[in-house]
C-alpha positions as CSV (number, residue, x, y, z in Angstrom):
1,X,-29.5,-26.2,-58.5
2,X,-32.7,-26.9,-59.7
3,X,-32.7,-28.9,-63.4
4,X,-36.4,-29.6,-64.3
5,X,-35.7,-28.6,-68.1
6,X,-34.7,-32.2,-69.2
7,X,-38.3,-33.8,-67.9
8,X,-40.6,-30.8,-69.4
9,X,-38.7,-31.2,-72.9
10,X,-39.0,-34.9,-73.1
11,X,-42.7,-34.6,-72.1
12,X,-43.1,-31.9,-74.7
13,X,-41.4,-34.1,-77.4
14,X,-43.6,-37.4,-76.3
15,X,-46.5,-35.0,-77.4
16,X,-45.4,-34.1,-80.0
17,X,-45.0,-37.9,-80.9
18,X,-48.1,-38.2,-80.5
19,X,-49.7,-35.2,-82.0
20,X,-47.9,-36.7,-85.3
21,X,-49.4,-39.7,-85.1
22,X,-53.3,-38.1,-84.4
23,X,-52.7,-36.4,-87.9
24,X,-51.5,-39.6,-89.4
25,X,-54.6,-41.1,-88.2
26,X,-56.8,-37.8,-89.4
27,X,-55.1,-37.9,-92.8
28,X,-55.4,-41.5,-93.3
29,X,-59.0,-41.0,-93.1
30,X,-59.6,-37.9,-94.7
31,X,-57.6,-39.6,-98.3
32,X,-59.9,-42.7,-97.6
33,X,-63.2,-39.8,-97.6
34,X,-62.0,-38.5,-100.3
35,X,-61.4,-41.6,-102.8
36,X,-65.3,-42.3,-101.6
37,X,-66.8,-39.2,-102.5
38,X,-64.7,-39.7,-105.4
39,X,-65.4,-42.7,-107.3
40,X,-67.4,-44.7,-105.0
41,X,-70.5,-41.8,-104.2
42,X,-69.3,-38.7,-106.2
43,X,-70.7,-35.5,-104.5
44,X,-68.8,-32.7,-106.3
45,X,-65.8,-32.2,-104.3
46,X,-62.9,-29.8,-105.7
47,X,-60.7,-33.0,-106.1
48,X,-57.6,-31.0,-107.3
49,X,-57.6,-28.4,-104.4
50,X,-58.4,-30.8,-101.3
51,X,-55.8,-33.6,-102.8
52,X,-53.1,-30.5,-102.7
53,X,-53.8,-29.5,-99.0
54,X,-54.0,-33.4,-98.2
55,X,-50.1,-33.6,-99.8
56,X,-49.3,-30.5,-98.1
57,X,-50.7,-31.7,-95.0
58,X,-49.1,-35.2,-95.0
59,X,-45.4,-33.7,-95.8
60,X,-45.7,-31.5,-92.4
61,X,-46.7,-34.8,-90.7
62,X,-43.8,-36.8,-91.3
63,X,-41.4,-33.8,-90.7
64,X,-43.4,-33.2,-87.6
65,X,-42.7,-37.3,-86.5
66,X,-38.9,-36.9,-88.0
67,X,-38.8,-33.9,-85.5
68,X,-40.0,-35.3,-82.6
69,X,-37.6,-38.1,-82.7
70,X,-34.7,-36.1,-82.5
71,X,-33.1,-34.6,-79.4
72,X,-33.3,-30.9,-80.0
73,X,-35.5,-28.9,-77.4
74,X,-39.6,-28.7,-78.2
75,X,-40.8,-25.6,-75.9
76,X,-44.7,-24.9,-75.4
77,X,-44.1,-21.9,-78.4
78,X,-43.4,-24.7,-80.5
79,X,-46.5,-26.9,-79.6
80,X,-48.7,-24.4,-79.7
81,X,-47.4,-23.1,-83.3
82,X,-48.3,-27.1,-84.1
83,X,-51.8,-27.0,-82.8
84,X,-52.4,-23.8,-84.6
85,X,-51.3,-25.1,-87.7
86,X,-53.6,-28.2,-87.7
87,X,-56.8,-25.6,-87.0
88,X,-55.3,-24.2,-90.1
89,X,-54.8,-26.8,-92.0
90,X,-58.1,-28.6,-91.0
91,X,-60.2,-25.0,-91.5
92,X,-58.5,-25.1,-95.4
93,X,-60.4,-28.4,-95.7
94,X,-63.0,-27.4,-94.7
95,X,-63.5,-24.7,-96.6
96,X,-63.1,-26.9,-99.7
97,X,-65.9,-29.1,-98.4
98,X,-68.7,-27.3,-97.2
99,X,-67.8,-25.1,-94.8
100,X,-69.5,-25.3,-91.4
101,X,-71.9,-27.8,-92.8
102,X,-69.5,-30.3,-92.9
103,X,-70.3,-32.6,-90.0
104,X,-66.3,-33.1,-89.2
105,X,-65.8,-29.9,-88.3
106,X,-66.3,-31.1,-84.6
107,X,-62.6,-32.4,-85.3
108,X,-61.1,-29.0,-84.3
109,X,-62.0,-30.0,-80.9
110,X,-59.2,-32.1,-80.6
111,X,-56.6,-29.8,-80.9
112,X,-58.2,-28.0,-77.8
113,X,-58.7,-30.7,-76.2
114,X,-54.8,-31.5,-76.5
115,X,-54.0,-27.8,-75.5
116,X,-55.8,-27.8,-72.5
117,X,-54.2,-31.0,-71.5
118,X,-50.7,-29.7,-72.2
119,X,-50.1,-26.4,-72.1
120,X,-51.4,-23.3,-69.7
121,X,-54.6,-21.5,-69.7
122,X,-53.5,-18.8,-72.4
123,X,-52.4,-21.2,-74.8
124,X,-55.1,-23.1,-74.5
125,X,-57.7,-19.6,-74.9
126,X,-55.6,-18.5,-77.5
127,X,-56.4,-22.0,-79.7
128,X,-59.8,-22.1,-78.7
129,X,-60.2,-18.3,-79.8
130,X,-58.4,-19.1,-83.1
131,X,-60.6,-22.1,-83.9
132,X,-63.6,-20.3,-83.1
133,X,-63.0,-17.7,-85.2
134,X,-62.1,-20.0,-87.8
135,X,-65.3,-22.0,-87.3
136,X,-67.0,-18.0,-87.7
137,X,-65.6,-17.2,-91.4
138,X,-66.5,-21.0,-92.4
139,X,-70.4,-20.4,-92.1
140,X,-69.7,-17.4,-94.7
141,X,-67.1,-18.5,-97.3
142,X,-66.8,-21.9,-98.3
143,X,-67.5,-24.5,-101.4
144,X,-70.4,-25.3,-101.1
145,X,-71.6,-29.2,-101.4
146,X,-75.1,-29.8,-102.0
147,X,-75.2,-33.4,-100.8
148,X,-74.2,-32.6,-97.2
149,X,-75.7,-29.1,-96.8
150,X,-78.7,-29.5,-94.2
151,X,-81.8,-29.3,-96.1
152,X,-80.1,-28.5,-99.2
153,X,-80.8,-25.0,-98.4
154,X,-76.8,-23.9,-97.9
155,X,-77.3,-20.9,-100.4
156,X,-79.9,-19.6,-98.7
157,X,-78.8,-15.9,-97.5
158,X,-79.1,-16.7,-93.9
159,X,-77.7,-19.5,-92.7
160,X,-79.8,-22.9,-91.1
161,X,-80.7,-22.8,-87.8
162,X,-79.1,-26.2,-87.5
163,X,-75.5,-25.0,-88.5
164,X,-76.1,-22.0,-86.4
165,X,-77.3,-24.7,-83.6
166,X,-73.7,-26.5,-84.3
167,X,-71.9,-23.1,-84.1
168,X,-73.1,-23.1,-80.5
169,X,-72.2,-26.4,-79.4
170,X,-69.1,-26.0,-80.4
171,X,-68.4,-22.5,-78.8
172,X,-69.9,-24.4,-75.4
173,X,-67.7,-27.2,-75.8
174,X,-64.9,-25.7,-76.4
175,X,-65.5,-23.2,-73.1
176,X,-66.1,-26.7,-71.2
177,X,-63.1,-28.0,-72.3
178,X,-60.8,-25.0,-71.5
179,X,-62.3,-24.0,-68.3
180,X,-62.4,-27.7,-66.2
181,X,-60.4,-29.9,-68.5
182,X,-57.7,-27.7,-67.9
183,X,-58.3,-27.4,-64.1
184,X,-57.9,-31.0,-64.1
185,X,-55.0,-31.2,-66.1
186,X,-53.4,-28.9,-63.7
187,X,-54.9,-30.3,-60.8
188,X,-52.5,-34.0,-62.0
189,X,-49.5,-31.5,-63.1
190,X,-49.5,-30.5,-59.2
191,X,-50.3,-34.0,-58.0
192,X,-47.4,-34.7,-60.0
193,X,-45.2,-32.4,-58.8
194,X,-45.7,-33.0,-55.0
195,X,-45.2,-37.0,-55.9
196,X,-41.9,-36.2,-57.1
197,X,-40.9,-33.5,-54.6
198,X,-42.0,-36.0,-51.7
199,X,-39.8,-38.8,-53.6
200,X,-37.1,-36.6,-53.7
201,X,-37.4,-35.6,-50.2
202,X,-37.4,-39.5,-49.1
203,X,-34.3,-40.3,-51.1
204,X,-32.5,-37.0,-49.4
205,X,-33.8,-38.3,-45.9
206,X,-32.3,-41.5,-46.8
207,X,-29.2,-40.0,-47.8
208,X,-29.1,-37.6,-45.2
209,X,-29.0,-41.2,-42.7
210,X,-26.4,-42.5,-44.8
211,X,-24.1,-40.1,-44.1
212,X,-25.3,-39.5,-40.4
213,X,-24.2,-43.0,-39.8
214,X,-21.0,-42.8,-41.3
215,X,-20.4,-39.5,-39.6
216,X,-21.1,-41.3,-36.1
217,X,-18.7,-43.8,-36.9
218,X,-16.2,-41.5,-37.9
219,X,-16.6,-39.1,-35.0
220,X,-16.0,-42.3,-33.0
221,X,-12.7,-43.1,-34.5
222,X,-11.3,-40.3,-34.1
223,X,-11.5,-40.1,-30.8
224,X,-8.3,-41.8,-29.9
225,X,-6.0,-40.0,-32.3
226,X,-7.3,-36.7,-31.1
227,X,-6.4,-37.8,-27.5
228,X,-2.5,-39.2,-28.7
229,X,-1.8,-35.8,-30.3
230,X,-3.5,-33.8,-27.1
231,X,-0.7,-35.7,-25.1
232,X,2.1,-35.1,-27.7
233,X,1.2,-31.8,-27.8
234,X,0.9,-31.4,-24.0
235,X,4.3,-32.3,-23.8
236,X,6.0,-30.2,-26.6
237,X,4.2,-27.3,-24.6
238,X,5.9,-28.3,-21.6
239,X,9.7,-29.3,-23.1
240,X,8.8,-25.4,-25.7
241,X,8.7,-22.2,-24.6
242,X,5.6,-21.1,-25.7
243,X,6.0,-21.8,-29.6
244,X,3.3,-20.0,-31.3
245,X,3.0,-22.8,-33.8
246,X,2.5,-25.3,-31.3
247,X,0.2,-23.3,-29.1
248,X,-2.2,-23.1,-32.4
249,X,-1.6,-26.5,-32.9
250,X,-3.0,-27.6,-29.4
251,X,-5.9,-24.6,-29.7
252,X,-7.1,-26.9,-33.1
253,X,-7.0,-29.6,-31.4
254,X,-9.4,-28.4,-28.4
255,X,-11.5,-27.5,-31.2
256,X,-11.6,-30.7,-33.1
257,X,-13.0,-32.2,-29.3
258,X,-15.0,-29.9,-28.6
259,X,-16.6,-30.0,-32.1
260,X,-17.0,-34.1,-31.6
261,X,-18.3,-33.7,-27.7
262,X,-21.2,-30.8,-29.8
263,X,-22.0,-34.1,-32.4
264,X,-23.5,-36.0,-28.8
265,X,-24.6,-32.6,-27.8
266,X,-26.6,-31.9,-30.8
267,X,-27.7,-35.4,-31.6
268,X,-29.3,-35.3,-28.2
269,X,-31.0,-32.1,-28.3
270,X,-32.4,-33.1,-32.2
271,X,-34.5,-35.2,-29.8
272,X,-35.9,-32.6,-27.7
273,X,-38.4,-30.7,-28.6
274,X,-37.8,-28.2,-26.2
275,X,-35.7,-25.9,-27.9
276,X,-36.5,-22.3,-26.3
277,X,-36.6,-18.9,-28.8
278,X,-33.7,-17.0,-28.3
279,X,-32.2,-13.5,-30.1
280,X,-31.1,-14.3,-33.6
281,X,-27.9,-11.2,-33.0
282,X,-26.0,-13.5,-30.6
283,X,-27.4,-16.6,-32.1
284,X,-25.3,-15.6,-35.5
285,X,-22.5,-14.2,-33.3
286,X,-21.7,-17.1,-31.1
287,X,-21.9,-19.2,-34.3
288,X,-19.7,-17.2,-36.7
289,X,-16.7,-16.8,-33.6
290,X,-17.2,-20.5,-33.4
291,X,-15.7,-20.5,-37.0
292,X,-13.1,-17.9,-36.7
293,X,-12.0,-20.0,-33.8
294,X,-11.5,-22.4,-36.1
295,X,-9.6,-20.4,-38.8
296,X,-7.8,-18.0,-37.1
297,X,-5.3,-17.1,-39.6
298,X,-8.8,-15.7,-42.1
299,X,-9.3,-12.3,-43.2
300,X,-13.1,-11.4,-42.1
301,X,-15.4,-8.8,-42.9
302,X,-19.1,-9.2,-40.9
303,X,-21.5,-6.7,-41.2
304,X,-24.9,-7.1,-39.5
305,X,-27.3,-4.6,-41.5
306,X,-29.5,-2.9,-38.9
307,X,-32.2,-5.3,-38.3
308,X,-35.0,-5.7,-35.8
309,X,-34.2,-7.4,-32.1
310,X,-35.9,-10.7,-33.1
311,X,-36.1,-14.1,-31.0
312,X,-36.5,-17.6,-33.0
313,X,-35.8,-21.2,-32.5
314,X,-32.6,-22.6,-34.4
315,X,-32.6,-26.4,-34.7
316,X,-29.0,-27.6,-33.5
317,X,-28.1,-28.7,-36.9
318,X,-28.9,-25.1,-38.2
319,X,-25.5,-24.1,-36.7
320,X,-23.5,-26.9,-38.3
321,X,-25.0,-26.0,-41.9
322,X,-23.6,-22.4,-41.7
323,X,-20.4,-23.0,-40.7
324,X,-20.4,-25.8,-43.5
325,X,-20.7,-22.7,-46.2
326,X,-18.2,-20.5,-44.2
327,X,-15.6,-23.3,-44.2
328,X,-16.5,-23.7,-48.0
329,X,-15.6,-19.9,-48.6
330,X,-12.8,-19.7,-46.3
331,X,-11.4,-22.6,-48.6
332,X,-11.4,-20.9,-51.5
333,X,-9.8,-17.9,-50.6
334,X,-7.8,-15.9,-47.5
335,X,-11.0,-13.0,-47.0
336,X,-14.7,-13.6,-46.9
337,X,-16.8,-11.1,-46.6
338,X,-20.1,-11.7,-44.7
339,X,-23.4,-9.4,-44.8
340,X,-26.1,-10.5,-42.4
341,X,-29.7,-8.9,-42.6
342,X,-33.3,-10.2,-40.8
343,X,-36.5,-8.7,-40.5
344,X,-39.4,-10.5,-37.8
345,X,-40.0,-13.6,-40.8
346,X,-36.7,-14.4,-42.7
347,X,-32.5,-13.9,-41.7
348,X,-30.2,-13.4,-44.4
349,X,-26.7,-14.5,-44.7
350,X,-24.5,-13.6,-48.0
351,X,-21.1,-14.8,-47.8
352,X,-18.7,-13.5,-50.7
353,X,-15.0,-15.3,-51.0
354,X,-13.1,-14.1,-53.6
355,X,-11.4,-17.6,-55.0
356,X,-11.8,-19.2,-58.5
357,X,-15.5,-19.4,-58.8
358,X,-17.7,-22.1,-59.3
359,X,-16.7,-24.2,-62.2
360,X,-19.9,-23.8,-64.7
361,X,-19.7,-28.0,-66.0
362,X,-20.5,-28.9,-62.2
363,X,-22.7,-26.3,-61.1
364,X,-25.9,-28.0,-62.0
365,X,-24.9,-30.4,-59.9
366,X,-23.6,-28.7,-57.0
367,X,-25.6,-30.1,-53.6
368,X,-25.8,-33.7,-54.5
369,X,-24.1,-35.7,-52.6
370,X,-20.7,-36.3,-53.3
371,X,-19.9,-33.4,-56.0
372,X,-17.5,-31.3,-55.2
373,X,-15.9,-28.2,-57.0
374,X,-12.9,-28.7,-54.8
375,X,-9.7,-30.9,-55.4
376,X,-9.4,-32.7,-51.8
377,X,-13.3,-32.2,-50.8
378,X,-15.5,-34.6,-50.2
379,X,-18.8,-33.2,-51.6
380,X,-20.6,-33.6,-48.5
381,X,-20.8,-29.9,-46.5
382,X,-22.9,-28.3,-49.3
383,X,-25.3,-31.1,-49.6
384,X,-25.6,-31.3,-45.9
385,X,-26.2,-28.1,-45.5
386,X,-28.5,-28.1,-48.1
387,X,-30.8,-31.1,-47.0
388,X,-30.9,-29.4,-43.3
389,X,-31.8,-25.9,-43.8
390,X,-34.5,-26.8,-46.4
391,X,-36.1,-28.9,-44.3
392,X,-36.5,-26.0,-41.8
393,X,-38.3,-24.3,-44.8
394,X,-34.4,-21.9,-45.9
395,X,-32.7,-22.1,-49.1
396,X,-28.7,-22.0,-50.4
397,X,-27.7,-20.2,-53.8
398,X,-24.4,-20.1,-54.9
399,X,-23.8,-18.1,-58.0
400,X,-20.4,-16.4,-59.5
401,X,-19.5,-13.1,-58.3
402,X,-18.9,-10.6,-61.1
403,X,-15.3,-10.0,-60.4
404,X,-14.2,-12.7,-59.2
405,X,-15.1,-15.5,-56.6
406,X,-18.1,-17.0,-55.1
407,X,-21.1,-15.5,-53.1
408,X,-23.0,-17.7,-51.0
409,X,-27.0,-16.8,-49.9
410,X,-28.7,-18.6,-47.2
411,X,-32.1,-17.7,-46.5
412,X,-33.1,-18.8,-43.1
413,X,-36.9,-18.4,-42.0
414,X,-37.2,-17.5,-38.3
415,X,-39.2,-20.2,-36.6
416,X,-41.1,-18.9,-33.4
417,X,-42.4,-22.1,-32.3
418,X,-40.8,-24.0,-29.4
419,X,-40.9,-26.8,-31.2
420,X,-39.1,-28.2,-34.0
421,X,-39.1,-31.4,-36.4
């Protein structure tokens, strides 16, 4: 139920964007170098070979910009393949203008400095490793170009301490950069995250009283139908001899007022904070004969998996979620199967029906409000029961059984506090 793809690929592509138009800026002044040290203050460049790389360089550009404009996935492989090729491209350059002499080299720092911002750690060692080494082999093999070798001493065997001096700075600068600019780059990724998980939570809070509302004034209405039948079918009882069909009729009835006096009855208790700990065994019992009351004509299978005797605190609306899934199972098909497990932390609850499935276009989208995967449903029990048991810190999966149907997981943990929020 979780769909965080779209966001990370749209950031990824905005990078990309960007990336493209870094190297536009790069080449832009690398031709405007080169026409300079051309014609303007010749210093014996290889014009032929660093024109060719430039050409080379500025195709990949513009099919890098057309590719980031278009909606097809960009994963962090894909970046990173990008980064590396402009450490390539770059270190070619490079090479064909004096090596590690060259006082641009420092330039390689920006594709670090982009990894570390953008993707994890290991990417962002791997690039800095690769320009490094790169950085290495171009204080050994390069062109060499008198006018901007320090001290005009670039074919000396050994190299100058001052290119040796630059080596260092930029292996330091690049370990500065990985280590704490990517702390801090994952430091705003988190801050990021708990922004939107906190905004998220506020707009299910504000849904959640949306349809708590409507509920009340729902459970209200019904009130006085559920009496006018109870009377109708008080009498039928009386004028009938026992008529199974009427004596279920009136037992469903009993329940829909019993479930509506349980709406005060929780809504009041939601306010106490006295809720005591009790066993979780009869807890889960009392709740799931609530529901068989409820559909009486169900083929069950419950199996409680040897477990621990455990006592915890279940909120009042805990109750209400569960029996939301059940009904959902029980709706799709005439058995459900129910496994039940707990240790002293977390309970367990897989419920298996063995209906349709889950239709695959709607089951990203399963547990908003008001998406349903039934015909007459009104995509409301699964989002409720969603919203309530992961604010008590449990989750719901759904996923399709292999042959056939639906199993349901809820993970409940086991609060031990007498207090609940």
């Amino acid at each position: 139920m979780k769909k965080a793809q779209p966001n990370n690929n749209n950031a990824t592509r905005e990078n990309l964007y960007v990336l493209s138009l870094i190297r536009g800026v790069a080449l832009f002044g690398q031709v405007l170098a080169l026409i300079y040290f051309t014609w303007v203050q010749p210093i014996g460049l290889p014009v032929a070979e660093i024109a060719f790389v430039l050409s080379v360089y500025a195709s990949l550009t513009a099919a890098i910009w057309v590719r980031s404009r278009r909606t097809v996935p960009i994963g962090d492989n894909e970046f990173f393949v990008h980064l590396l090729a402009d450490i390539a491209f770059f270190s070619i350059l490079l090479f064909f203008s004096g090596g590690a002499s060259n006082p641009f080299v420092s330039y390689m720092l920006i594709p670090i400095s982009i990894a570390a911002i953008t993707l994890s750690r290991v990417y962002s060692i791997a690039l800095a490793a690769t320009a490094l080494l790169c950085y290495s082999l171009l204080l050994k093999y390069y062109v060499a170009i008198v006018a901007i070798a320090p001290g005009h001493h670039h074919q000396a065997p050994d190299n100058s301490l001052h290119i040796l001096g630059m080596w260092a700075n930029f292996a330091i600068s690049a370990a500065i950069i990985i280590y704490f600019i990517s702390r801090m780059a994952a430091t705003l990724k988190q801050q990021q995250q708990e922004i939107a998980m906190a905004r998220d939570a506020q707009l299910r809070d504000e849904q959640l009283l949306a349809v708590g509302t409507l509920a009340a004034g729902t459970a209200h209405e019904l009130g006085t139908p559920l009496n006018t039948m109870k009377l109708i079918v008080d009498e039928m009882l009386l004028d009938t001899d026992n008529n199974p069909d009427v004596i279920l009729l009136n037992q469903q009835i009993e329940q829909c007022k019993t479930t509506l006096k349980q709406l005060l009855t929780t809504a009041e208790e939601s306010q106490s904070n006295r809720l005591e700990p009790q066993p979780v065994r009869p807890y889960l019992e009392s709740v799931l004969g609530r529901w068989q009351l409820m559909r009486p004509l169900l083929k069950t299978r419950i199996r409680f998996i040897d477990s621990p005797a455990v006592k915890a605190v279940f909120h009042p609306t805990i109750a209400q979620s569960i029996l939301n899934l059940l009904n959902n199972a029980a709706d799709a098909s005439e058995q459900v199967d129910i496994d039940i497990s707990w240790n002293n932390e977390t309970a367990t609850i897989s419920i298996r029906d063995f209906g349709a499935g889950l239709d695959a276009d709607k089951l990203d989208r399963l547990g908003q409000p008001f998406v349903t995967d039934k015909v007459d449903g009104l995509g409301l029990g699964l989002f409720l029961s969603q919203a309530t048991l992961t604010r008590f810190g449990g989750s719901v999966s759904l996923q399709n059984a292999p042959k056939g149907g639906t199993v349901t997981q809820i993970t409940l943990p086991l609060l031990t506090a007498t207090a609940t929020s």
